[in-house]
C-alpha positions as CSV (number, residue, x, y, z in Angstrom):
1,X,97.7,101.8,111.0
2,X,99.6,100.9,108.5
3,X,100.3,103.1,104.7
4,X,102.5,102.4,102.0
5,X,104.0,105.1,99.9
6,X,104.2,104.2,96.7
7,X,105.4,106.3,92.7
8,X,107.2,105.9,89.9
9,X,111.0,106.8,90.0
10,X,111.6,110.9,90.3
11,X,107.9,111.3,91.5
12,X,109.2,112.7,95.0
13,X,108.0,109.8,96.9
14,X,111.3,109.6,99.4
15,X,111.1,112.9,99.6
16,X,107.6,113.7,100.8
17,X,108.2,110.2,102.8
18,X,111.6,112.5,104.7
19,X,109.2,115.3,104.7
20,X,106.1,113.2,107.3
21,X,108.6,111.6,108.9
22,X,111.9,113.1,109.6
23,X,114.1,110.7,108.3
24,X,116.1,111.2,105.7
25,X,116.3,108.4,102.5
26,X,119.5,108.1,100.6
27,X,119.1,107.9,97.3
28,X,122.4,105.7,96.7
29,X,121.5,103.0,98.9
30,X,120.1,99.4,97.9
31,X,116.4,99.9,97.2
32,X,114.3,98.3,99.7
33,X,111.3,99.6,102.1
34,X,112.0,101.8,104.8
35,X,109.4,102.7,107.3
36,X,108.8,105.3,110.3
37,X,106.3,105.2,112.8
38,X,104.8,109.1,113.3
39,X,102.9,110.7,116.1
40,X,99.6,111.5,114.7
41,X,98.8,115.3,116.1
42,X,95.8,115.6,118.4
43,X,95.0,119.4,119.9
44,X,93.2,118.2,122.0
45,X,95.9,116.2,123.9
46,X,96.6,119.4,125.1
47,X,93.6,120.4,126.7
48,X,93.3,117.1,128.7
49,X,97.4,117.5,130.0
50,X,96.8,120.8,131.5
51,X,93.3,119.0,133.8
52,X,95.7,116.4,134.7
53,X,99.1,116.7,134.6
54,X,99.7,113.1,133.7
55,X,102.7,111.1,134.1
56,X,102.7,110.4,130.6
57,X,100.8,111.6,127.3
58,X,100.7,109.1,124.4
59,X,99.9,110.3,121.0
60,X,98.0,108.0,118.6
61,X,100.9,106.5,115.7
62,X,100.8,106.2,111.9
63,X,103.4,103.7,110.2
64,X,104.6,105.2,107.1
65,X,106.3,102.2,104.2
66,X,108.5,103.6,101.8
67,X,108.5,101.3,99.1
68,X,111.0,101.4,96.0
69,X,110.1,103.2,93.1
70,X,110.5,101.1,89.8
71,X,110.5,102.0,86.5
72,X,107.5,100.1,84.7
73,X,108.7,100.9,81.2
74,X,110.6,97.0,80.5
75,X,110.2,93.5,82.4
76,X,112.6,93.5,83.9
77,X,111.1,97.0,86.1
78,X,107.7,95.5,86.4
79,X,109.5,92.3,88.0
80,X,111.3,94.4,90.5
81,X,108.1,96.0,91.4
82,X,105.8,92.7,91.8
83,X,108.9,91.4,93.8
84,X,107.8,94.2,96.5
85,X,103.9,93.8,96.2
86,X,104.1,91.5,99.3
87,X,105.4,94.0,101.5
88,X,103.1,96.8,100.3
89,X,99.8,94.5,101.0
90,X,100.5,94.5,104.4
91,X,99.6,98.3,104.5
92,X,96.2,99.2,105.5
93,X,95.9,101.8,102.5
94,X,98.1,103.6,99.6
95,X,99.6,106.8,99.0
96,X,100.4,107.4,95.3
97,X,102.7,110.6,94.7
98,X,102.7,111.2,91.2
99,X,105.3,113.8,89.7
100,X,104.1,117.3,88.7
101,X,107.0,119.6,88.8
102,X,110.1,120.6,86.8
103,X,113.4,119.6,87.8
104,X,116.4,119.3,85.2
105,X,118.3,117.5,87.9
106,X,115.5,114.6,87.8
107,X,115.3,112.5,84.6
108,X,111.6,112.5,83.7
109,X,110.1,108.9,83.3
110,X,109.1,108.0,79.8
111,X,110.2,111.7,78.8
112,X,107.2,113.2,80.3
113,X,105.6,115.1,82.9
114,X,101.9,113.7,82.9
115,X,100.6,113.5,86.7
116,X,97.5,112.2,85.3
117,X,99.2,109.3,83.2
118,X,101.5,108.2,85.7
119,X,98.6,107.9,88.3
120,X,97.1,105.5,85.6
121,X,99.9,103.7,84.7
122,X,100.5,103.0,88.7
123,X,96.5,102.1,89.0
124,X,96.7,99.5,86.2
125,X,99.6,97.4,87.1
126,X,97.2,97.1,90.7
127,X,94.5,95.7,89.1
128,X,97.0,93.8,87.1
129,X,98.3,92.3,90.0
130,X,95.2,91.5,92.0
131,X,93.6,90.5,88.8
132,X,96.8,87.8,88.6
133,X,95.4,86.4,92.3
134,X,92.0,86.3,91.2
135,X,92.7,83.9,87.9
136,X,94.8,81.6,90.1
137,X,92.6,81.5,92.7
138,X,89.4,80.8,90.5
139,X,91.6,78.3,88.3
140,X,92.3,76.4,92.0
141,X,88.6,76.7,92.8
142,X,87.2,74.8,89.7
143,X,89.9,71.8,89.9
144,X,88.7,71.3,93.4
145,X,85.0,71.1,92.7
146,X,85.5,68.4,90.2
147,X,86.5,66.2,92.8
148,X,84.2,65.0,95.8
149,X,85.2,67.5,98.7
150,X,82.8,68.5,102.1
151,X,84.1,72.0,101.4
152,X,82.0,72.6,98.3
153,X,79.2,74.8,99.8
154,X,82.2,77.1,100.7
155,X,84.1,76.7,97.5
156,X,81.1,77.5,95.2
157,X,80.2,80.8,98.0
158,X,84.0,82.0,97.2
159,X,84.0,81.0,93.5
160,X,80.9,83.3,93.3
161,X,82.3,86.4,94.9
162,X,86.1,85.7,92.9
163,X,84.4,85.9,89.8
164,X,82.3,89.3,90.4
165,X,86.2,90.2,91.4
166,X,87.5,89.1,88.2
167,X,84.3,91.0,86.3
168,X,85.1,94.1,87.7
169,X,89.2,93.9,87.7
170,X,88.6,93.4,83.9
171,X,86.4,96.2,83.3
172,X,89.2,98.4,84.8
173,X,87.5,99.2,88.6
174,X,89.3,97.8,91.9
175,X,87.9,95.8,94.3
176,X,86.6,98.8,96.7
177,X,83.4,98.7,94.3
178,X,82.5,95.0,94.8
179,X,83.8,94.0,98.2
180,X,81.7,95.9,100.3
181,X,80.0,93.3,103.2
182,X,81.8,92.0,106.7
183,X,81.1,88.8,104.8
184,X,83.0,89.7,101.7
185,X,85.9,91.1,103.1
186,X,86.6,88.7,105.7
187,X,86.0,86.3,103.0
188,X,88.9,87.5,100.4
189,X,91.0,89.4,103.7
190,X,93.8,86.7,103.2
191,X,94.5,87.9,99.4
192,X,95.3,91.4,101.3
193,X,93.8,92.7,97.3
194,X,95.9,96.1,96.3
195,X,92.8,97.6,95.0
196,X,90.6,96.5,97.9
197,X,92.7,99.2,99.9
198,X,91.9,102.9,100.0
199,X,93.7,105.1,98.2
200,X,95.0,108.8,98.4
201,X,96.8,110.6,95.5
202,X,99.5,113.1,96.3
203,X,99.9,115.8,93.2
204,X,103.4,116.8,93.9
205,X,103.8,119.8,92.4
206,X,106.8,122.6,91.8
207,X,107.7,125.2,94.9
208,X,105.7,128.2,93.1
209,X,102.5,126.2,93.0
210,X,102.7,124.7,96.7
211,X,99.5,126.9,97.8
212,X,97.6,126.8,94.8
213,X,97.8,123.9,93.0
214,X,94.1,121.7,92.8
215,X,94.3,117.8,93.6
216,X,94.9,115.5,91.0
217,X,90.9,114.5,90.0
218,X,90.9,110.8,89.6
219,X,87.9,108.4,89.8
220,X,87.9,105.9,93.1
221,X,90.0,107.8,95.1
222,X,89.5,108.4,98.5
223,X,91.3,111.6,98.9
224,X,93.6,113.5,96.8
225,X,95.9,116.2,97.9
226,X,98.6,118.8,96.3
227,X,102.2,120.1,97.9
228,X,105.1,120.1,97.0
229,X,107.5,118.1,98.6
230,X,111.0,119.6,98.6
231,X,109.6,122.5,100.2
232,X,108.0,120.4,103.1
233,X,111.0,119.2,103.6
234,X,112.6,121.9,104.3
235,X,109.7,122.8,106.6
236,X,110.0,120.0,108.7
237,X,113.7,121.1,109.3
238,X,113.0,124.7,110.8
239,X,112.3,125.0,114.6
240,X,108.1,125.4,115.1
241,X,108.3,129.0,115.4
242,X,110.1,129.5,112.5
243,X,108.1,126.8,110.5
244,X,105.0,128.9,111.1
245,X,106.2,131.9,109.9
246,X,107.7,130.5,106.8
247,X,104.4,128.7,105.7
248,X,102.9,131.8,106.4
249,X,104.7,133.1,104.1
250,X,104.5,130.6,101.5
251,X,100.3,130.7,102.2
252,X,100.4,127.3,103.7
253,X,97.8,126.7,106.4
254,X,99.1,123.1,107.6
255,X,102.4,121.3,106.8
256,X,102.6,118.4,104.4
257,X,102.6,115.7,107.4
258,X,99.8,116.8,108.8
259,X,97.5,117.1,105.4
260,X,98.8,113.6,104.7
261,X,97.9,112.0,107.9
262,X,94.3,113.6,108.0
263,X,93.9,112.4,104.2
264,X,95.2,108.9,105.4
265,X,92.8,108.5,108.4
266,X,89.9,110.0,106.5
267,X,90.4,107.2,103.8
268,X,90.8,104.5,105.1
269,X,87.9,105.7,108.0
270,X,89.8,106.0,110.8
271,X,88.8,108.2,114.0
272,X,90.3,108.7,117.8
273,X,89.3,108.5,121.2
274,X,90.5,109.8,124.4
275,X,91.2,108.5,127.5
276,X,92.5,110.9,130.7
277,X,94.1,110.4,134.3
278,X,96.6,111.5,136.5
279,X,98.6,108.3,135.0
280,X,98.3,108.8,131.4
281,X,96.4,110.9,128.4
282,X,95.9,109.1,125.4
283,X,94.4,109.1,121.8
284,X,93.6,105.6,120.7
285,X,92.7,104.9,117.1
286,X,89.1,103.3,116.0
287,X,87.6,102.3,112.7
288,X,84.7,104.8,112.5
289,X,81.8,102.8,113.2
290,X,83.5,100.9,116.2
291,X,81.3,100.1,119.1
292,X,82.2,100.6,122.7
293,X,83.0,97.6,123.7
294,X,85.3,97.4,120.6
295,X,87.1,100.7,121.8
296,X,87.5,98.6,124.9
297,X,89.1,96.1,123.4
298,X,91.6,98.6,122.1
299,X,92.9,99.5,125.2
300,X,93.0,95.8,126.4
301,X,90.8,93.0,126.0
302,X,89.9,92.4,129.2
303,X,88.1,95.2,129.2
304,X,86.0,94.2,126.3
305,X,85.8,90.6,127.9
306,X,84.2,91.8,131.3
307,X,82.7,95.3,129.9
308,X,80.1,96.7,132.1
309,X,79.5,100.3,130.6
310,X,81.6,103.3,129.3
311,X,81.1,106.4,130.8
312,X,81.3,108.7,128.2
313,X,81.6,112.9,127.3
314,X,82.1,114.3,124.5
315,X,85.1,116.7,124.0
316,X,83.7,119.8,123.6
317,X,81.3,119.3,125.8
318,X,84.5,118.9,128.7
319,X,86.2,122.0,127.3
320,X,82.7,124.1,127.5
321,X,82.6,122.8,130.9
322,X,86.0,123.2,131.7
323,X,86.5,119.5,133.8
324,X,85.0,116.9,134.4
325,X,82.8,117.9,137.4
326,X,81.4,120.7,135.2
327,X,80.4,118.6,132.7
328,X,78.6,116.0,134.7
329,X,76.4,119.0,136.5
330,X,75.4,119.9,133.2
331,X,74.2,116.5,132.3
332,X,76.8,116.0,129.6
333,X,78.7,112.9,131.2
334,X,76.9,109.8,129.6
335,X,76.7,105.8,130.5
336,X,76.9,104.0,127.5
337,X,76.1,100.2,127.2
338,X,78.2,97.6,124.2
339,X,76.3,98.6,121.3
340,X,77.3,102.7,121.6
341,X,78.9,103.8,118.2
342,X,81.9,105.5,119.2
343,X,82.6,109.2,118.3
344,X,85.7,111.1,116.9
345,X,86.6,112.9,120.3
346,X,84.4,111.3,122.9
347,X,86.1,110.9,126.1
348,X,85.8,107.0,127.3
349,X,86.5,105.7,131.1
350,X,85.2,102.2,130.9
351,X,83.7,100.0,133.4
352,X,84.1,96.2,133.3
353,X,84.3,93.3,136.0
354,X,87.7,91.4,136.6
Protein backbone atom coordinates (compact mmCIF):
# COMPACT_ATOMS: atom_id res chain seq x y z
CA UNK A 1 0.00 0.00 0.00
CA UNK A 2 0.95 2.92 -1.24
CA UNK A 3 0.06 6.94 0.39
CA UNK A 4 1.17 10.14 -0.61
CA UNK A 5 1.58 12.98 1.82
CA UNK A 6 0.62 15.88 0.47
CA UNK A 7 0.13 20.29 1.97
CA UNK A 8 0.89 23.46 1.24
CA UNK A 9 4.39 24.94 2.21
CA UNK A 10 4.75 25.33 6.28
CA UNK A 11 1.65 22.93 6.79
CA UNK A 12 4.06 20.35 8.70
CA UNK A 13 3.88 17.87 6.12
CA UNK A 14 7.82 16.72 6.34
CA UNK A 15 7.50 16.89 9.67
CA UNK A 16 4.58 14.62 10.49
CA UNK A 17 6.17 12.50 7.41
CA UNK A 18 9.81 12.34 9.99
CA UNK A 19 7.31 11.82 12.72
CA UNK A 20 5.56 7.99 10.94
CA UNK A 21 8.66 7.29 9.62
CA UNK A 22 11.87 8.03 11.27
CA UNK A 23 13.62 9.70 8.80
CA UNK A 24 14.44 12.90 8.93
CA UNK A 25 13.68 15.53 5.74
CA UNK A 26 15.96 18.48 5.22
CA UNK A 27 14.39 21.33 4.57
CA UNK A 28 17.44 22.79 2.38
CA UNK A 29 17.60 20.07 0.02
CA UNK A 30 16.27 20.08 -3.73
CA UNK A 31 12.55 19.45 -3.44
CA UNK A 32 11.55 16.15 -4.71
CA UNK A 33 9.58 12.96 -3.12
CA UNK A 34 11.04 10.98 -0.58
CA UNK A 35 9.50 7.92 0.63
CA UNK A 36 9.80 5.23 3.58
CA UNK A 37 8.38 1.95 3.86
CA UNK A 38 6.90 1.47 7.77
CA UNK A 39 5.99 -1.60 9.67
CA UNK A 40 2.34 -1.47 10.20
CA UNK A 41 1.83 -2.57 14.07
CA UNK A 42 -0.05 -5.76 14.65
CA UNK A 43 -0.58 -6.94 18.68
CA UNK A 44 -1.44 -9.71 17.73
CA UNK A 45 1.93 -10.65 16.03
CA UNK A 46 2.81 -11.08 19.43
CA UNK A 47 0.47 -13.61 20.55
CA UNK A 48 1.22 -15.99 17.66
CA UNK A 49 5.47 -15.54 18.25
CA UNK A 50 5.14 -16.77 21.75
CA UNK A 51 2.88 -20.38 20.23
CA UNK A 52 5.64 -20.65 17.85
CA UNK A 53 8.74 -19.28 18.18
CA UNK A 54 9.26 -18.71 14.52
CA UNK A 55 12.34 -18.25 12.66
CA UNK A 56 11.19 -15.09 11.50
CA UNK A 57 8.10 -12.62 12.14
CA UNK A 58 7.08 -10.25 9.23
CA UNK A 59 5.06 -7.29 9.89
CA UNK A 60 2.54 -6.05 7.22
CA UNK A 61 4.40 -2.55 5.42
CA UNK A 62 2.85 0.87 4.53
CA UNK A 63 4.92 3.08 1.86
CA UNK A 64 4.79 6.59 2.95
CA UNK A 65 5.48 9.47 -0.40
CA UNK A 66 6.59 12.76 0.71
CA UNK A 67 5.73 14.85 -1.99
CA UNK A 68 6.96 18.72 -2.32
CA UNK A 69 4.94 21.28 -0.96
CA UNK A 70 4.26 24.21 -3.52
CA UNK A 71 2.93 27.36 -3.09
CA UNK A 72 -0.30 27.60 -5.28
CA UNK A 73 -0.55 31.38 -5.00
CA UNK A 74 1.24 32.24 -8.87
CA UNK A 75 1.86 29.92 -12.13
CA UNK A 76 4.63 29.41 -11.82
CA UNK A 77 3.79 27.28 -8.09
CA UNK A 78 0.86 25.58 -9.56
CA UNK A 79 3.34 24.36 -12.46
CA UNK A 80 5.74 22.95 -9.96
CA UNK A 81 2.97 21.13 -8.39
CA UNK A 82 1.28 19.58 -11.65
CA UNK A 83 4.94 18.66 -12.49
CA UNK A 84 4.77 16.12 -9.42
CA UNK A 85 1.02 14.94 -9.91
CA UNK A 86 2.54 11.88 -11.79
CA UNK A 87 4.34 10.64 -8.97
CA UNK A 88 1.49 11.24 -6.40
CA UNK A 89 -1.13 9.08 -8.62
CA UNK A 90 0.79 6.20 -8.11
CA UNK A 91 -0.33 6.30 -4.35
CA UNK A 92 -3.21 4.18 -3.38
CA UNK A 93 -4.76 7.20 -1.33
CA UNK A 94 -3.88 10.83 0.08
CA UNK A 95 -2.98 12.36 3.25
CA UNK A 96 -3.60 16.22 3.34
CA UNK A 97 -1.97 18.01 6.39
CA UNK A 98 -3.23 21.35 6.55
CA UNK A 99 -1.53 23.94 8.94
CA UNK A 100 -3.34 24.86 12.21
CA UNK A 101 -0.79 26.11 14.58
CA UNK A 102 1.29 29.31 15.32
CA UNK A 103 4.75 29.44 14.63
CA UNK A 104 6.71 32.88 13.95
CA UNK A 105 9.54 30.86 12.68
CA UNK A 106 7.12 29.57 9.68
CA UNK A 107 5.94 32.15 7.11
CA UNK A 108 2.23 31.64 6.92
CA UNK A 109 0.90 30.97 3.27
CA UNK A 110 -1.25 33.73 1.87
CA UNK A 111 -0.80 35.50 5.38
CA UNK A 112 -3.17 33.21 6.99
CA UNK A 113 -3.84 30.47 9.25
CA UNK A 114 -7.19 28.98 7.80
CA UNK A 115 -7.07 24.96 8.10
CA UNK A 116 -10.34 24.86 6.47
CA UNK A 117 -9.26 27.13 3.39
CA UNK A 118 -6.19 25.51 2.73
CA UNK A 119 -7.84 22.01 2.71
CA UNK A 120 -10.06 23.65 -0.04
CA UNK A 121 -7.64 25.26 -1.93
CA UNK A 122 -5.55 21.70 -1.98
CA UNK A 123 -9.12 19.84 -3.00
CA UNK A 124 -9.78 22.12 -5.92
CA UNK A 125 -6.54 22.18 -7.77
CA UNK A 126 -7.43 17.95 -7.59
CA UNK A 127 -10.43 18.22 -9.28
CA UNK A 128 -8.71 20.73 -11.45
CA UNK A 129 -6.38 18.39 -12.44
CA UNK A 130 -8.46 15.26 -13.02
CA UNK A 131 -11.00 17.53 -14.49
CA UNK A 132 -7.91 18.46 -17.11
CA UNK A 133 -7.68 14.40 -18.04
CA UNK A 134 -11.25 14.12 -18.35
CA UNK A 135 -11.66 17.16 -21.17
CA UNK A 136 -8.67 15.60 -23.10
CA UNK A 137 -9.82 12.39 -22.90
CA UNK A 138 -13.56 13.13 -24.01
CA UNK A 139 -12.07 15.62 -26.72
CA UNK A 140 -9.93 12.28 -27.99
CA UNK A 141 -13.15 10.14 -27.67
CA UNK A 142 -15.44 12.29 -30.08
CA UNK A 143 -12.60 12.72 -32.92
CA UNK A 144 -12.41 9.04 -32.98
CA UNK A 145 -16.06 8.30 -33.33
CA UNK A 146 -16.29 10.41 -36.34
CA UNK A 147 -14.28 8.05 -38.17
CA UNK A 148 -15.21 4.35 -38.95
CA UNK A 149 -13.41 2.35 -36.08
CA UNK A 150 -14.45 -1.54 -34.59
CA UNK A 151 -13.81 0.06 -31.22
CA UNK A 152 -16.92 2.17 -31.14
CA UNK A 153 -19.14 0.05 -28.80
CA UNK A 154 -16.25 0.62 -26.37
CA UNK A 155 -15.60 4.15 -27.15
CA UNK A 156 -19.28 5.33 -26.75
CA UNK A 157 -19.33 2.87 -23.14
CA UNK A 158 -16.21 5.09 -21.93
CA UNK A 159 -17.50 8.39 -23.46
CA UNK A 160 -20.63 7.68 -21.30
CA UNK A 161 -18.93 7.17 -17.96
CA UNK A 162 -16.13 10.29 -18.83
CA UNK A 163 -18.79 12.56 -19.16
CA UNK A 164 -20.78 11.67 -15.70
CA UNK A 165 -16.87 12.32 -14.58
CA UNK A 166 -16.74 15.57 -16.09
CA UNK A 167 -20.53 16.39 -14.60
CA UNK A 168 -19.56 15.85 -11.32
CA UNK A 169 -15.75 17.32 -11.44
CA UNK A 170 -17.65 20.51 -12.50
CA UNK A 171 -20.07 20.57 -9.84
CA UNK A 172 -17.12 20.57 -7.38
CA UNK A 173 -17.45 16.54 -6.15
CA UNK A 174 -14.40 13.94 -6.92
CA UNK A 175 -14.74 11.01 -8.59
CA UNK A 176 -15.29 8.71 -5.31
CA UNK A 177 -19.13 9.67 -5.90
CA UNK A 178 -19.41 8.43 -9.49
CA UNK A 179 -16.94 5.69 -9.90
CA UNK A 180 -18.22 3.16 -7.82
CA UNK A 181 -18.62 -0.48 -9.95
CA UNK A 182 -15.57 -3.17 -10.70
CA UNK A 183 -16.65 -2.07 -14.18
CA UNK A 184 -16.05 1.58 -13.67
CA UNK A 185 -13.01 1.49 -12.06
CA UNK A 186 -11.21 -0.84 -14.05
CA UNK A 187 -12.58 1.09 -16.84
CA UNK A 188 -10.88 4.72 -15.93
CA UNK A 189 -7.87 2.67 -13.48
CA UNK A 190 -5.33 3.85 -16.21
CA UNK A 191 -6.09 7.71 -15.56
CA UNK A 192 -4.96 6.74 -11.78
CA UNK A 193 -7.87 9.98 -11.10
CA UNK A 194 -6.58 12.17 -7.89
CA UNK A 195 -10.05 12.35 -6.63
CA UNK A 196 -10.92 8.80 -7.36
CA UNK A 197 -8.50 8.06 -4.36
CA UNK A 198 -9.41 8.10 -0.63
CA UNK A 199 -8.57 10.77 1.26
CA UNK A 200 -7.61 11.47 5.05
CA UNK A 201 -7.15 15.09 6.42
CA UNK A 202 -4.54 15.62 9.08
CA UNK A 203 -5.51 18.95 11.33
CA UNK A 204 -2.07 19.76 12.45
CA UNK A 205 -2.46 21.67 15.26
CA UNK A 206 -0.09 23.66 18.01
CA UNK A 207 1.65 21.50 21.00
CA UNK A 208 -1.07 22.82 23.69
CA UNK A 209 -3.97 21.40 21.61
CA UNK A 210 -2.28 17.90 20.72
CA UNK A 211 -5.05 16.06 22.95
CA UNK A 212 -7.86 18.08 22.35
CA UNK A 213 -8.07 19.42 19.25
CA UNK A 214 -11.46 17.98 16.88
CA UNK A 215 -10.71 16.78 13.15
CA UNK A 216 -10.91 19.08 10.51
CA UNK A 217 -14.87 18.42 9.27
CA UNK A 218 -14.81 18.32 5.55
CA UNK A 219 -17.27 16.71 3.21
CA UNK A 220 -15.90 13.33 1.16
CA UNK A 221 -13.43 12.59 3.45
CA UNK A 222 -12.61 9.28 4.46
CA UNK A 223 -11.06 10.00 7.77
CA UNK A 224 -9.87 13.07 9.39
CA UNK A 225 -7.55 13.24 12.27
CA UNK A 226 -5.81 16.07 14.63
CA UNK A 227 -2.00 16.07 16.24
CA UNK A 228 0.45 17.98 16.22
CA UNK A 229 3.40 17.09 14.50
CA UNK A 230 6.52 18.62 16.09
CA UNK A 231 5.58 17.05 19.19
CA UNK A 232 5.28 13.47 17.47
CA UNK A 233 8.33 14.00 16.44
CA UNK A 234 9.90 14.24 19.30
CA UNK A 235 7.93 11.19 20.44
CA UNK A 236 9.22 8.98 18.00
CA UNK A 237 12.74 9.98 19.18
CA UNK A 238 12.42 8.76 22.95
CA UNK A 239 13.09 5.10 23.81
CA UNK A 240 9.41 3.11 24.18
CA UNK A 241 9.38 3.32 27.84
CA UNK A 242 9.99 6.80 27.93
CA UNK A 243 7.61 7.50 24.92
CA UNK A 244 4.79 6.05 27.00
CA UNK A 245 5.22 7.98 29.84
CA UNK A 246 5.53 11.23 28.05
CA UNK A 247 2.25 10.79 25.97
CA UNK A 248 0.90 10.01 29.10
CA UNK A 249 1.64 12.95 30.06
CA UNK A 250 0.70 15.00 27.24
CA UNK A 251 -2.96 12.74 27.40
CA UNK A 252 -2.09 10.93 24.23
CA UNK A 253 -3.46 7.42 23.94
CA UNK A 254 -1.57 6.41 20.57
CA UNK A 255 1.40 8.06 18.74
CA UNK A 256 0.88 10.05 15.56
CA UNK A 257 2.23 6.91 13.29
CA UNK A 258 0.02 4.73 14.60
CA UNK A 259 -3.38 7.10 14.34
CA UNK A 260 -2.11 7.71 10.76
CA UNK A 261 -1.75 4.24 9.63
CA UNK A 262 -5.07 3.00 11.19
CA UNK A 263 -6.82 6.22 9.39
CA UNK A 264 -4.86 5.16 6.17
CA UNK A 265 -6.01 1.43 6.14
CA UNK A 266 -9.45 2.32 7.23
CA UNK A 267 -9.76 4.65 4.06
CA UNK A 268 -8.71 3.20 1.68
CA UNK A 269 -10.46 -0.38 3.22
CA UNK A 270 -7.74 -2.22 3.96
CA UNK A 271 -7.66 -5.24 6.55
CA UNK A 272 -4.90 -8.13 7.65
CA UNK A 273 -4.59 -11.63 7.93
CA UNK A 274 -2.41 -13.99 9.68
CA UNK A 275 -0.50 -16.76 8.84
CA UNK A 276 1.66 -18.87 11.76
CA UNK A 277 4.51 -21.71 11.79
CA UNK A 278 7.57 -22.63 13.33
CA UNK A 279 9.07 -20.94 9.95
CA UNK A 280 7.47 -17.66 9.96
CA UNK A 281 4.44 -15.35 11.51
CA UNK A 282 3.02 -12.93 9.22
CA UNK A 283 0.32 -10.20 8.73
CA UNK A 284 -0.58 -9.99 5.07
CA UNK A 285 -2.63 -7.01 3.87
CA UNK A 286 -6.21 -7.59 1.98
CA UNK A 287 -8.76 -5.25 0.48
CA UNK A 288 -11.76 -5.81 2.85
CA UNK A 289 -13.99 -7.82 0.91
CA UNK A 290 -11.24 -10.13 -0.53
CA UNK A 291 -12.18 -13.71 -0.91
CA UNK A 292 -9.98 -16.67 0.17
CA UNK A 293 -8.68 -17.61 -2.68
CA UNK A 294 -7.66 -13.92 -3.23
CA UNK A 295 -5.78 -13.97 0.20
CA UNK A 296 -4.16 -17.00 -1.36
CA UNK A 297 -2.97 -15.30 -4.03
CA UNK A 298 -1.36 -12.86 -1.69
CA UNK A 299 0.89 -15.09 -0.37
CA UNK A 300 1.67 -16.64 -3.83
CA UNK A 301 -0.26 -17.44 -6.72
CA UNK A 302 0.11 -20.87 -6.84
CA UNK A 303 -1.75 -21.10 -4.10
CA UNK A 304 -4.68 -19.36 -5.57
CA UNK A 305 -4.03 -21.41 -8.93
CA UNK A 306 -4.41 -24.89 -7.23
CA UNK A 307 -6.52 -23.78 -4.05
CA UNK A 308 -8.25 -26.53 -2.36
CA UNK A 309 -9.61 -24.99 0.91
CA UNK A 310 -8.41 -22.57 3.80
CA UNK A 311 -8.52 -23.72 7.03
CA UNK A 312 -9.51 -20.98 8.96
CA UNK A 313 -9.85 -19.54 12.94
CA UNK A 314 -10.56 -16.61 13.98
CA UNK A 315 -8.07 -14.74 16.35
CA UNK A 316 -9.73 -14.49 19.26
CA UNK A 317 -11.20 -17.49 19.11
CA UNK A 318 -7.10 -19.02 19.17
CA UNK A 319 -6.28 -16.67 22.13
CA UNK A 320 -9.64 -17.92 24.10
CA UNK A 321 -8.38 -21.26 23.29
CA UNK A 322 -4.95 -20.62 23.94
CA UNK A 323 -3.48 -22.86 20.58
CA UNK A 324 -4.43 -24.35 18.01
CA UNK A 325 -5.46 -27.78 19.45
CA UNK A 326 -7.80 -25.91 21.88
CA UNK A 327 -9.44 -24.19 19.32
CA UNK A 328 -10.20 -27.05 17.03
CA UNK A 329 -11.81 -29.14 20.18
CA UNK A 330 -13.98 -26.39 20.57
CA UNK A 331 -15.19 -26.48 17.04
CA UNK A 332 -13.70 -23.00 16.21
CA UNK A 333 -11.17 -24.19 13.43
CA UNK A 334 -13.17 -23.83 10.15
CA UNK A 335 -12.67 -25.18 6.26
CA UNK A 336 -13.52 -22.58 4.06
CA UNK A 337 -14.00 -23.07 0.25
CA UNK A 338 -12.96 -19.86 -2.74
CA UNK A 339 -15.83 -17.78 -2.19
CA UNK A 340 -15.14 -17.13 1.96
CA UNK A 341 -14.93 -13.33 2.57
CA UNK A 342 -11.93 -12.95 4.52
CA UNK A 343 -11.96 -11.34 8.05
CA UNK A 344 -9.64 -8.66 9.78
CA UNK A 345 -7.74 -11.26 12.02
CA UNK A 346 -8.67 -14.66 10.81
CA UNK A 347 -5.98 -17.07 10.90
CA UNK A 348 -5.55 -18.71 7.26
CA UNK A 349 -3.41 -22.13 6.49
CA UNK A 350 -4.34 -22.84 2.98
CA UNK A 351 -4.70 -26.05 1.17
CA UNK A 352 -4.09 -26.25 -2.60
CA UNK A 353 -2.63 -29.02 -5.07
CA UNK A 354 0.83 -28.52 -6.78
Amino acid sequence: MKVALIGLPQSGKSTLFSAATGIPIDPYAAPQIHMAVVHVPDPRLAFLTQLYNPKKVTEATIEFLDVPGHSLEDSKGRDEWRRILPGVRQADGLVVVVRDFENPAAAMYRNRIDAKADFDELRAELLFADLESVVTRIEKIEKSLKKPSATHDAEKKELALLIKCREALEADRPLSTVVHSAEDRHQVSSFAFLTEKPLVCVRNVNDDHAATAQPLQAEHVAASIALCASIEVEIASLEPADRDTFMKELGLTASARDRLIQSCYAAIGLISFLTMGPDEVRAWTIHKGNTATEAAGKIHTDLARGFVRAETVAYDDLVAHADMKGARAAGKVRKEGKAYVVVDGDILNILANA
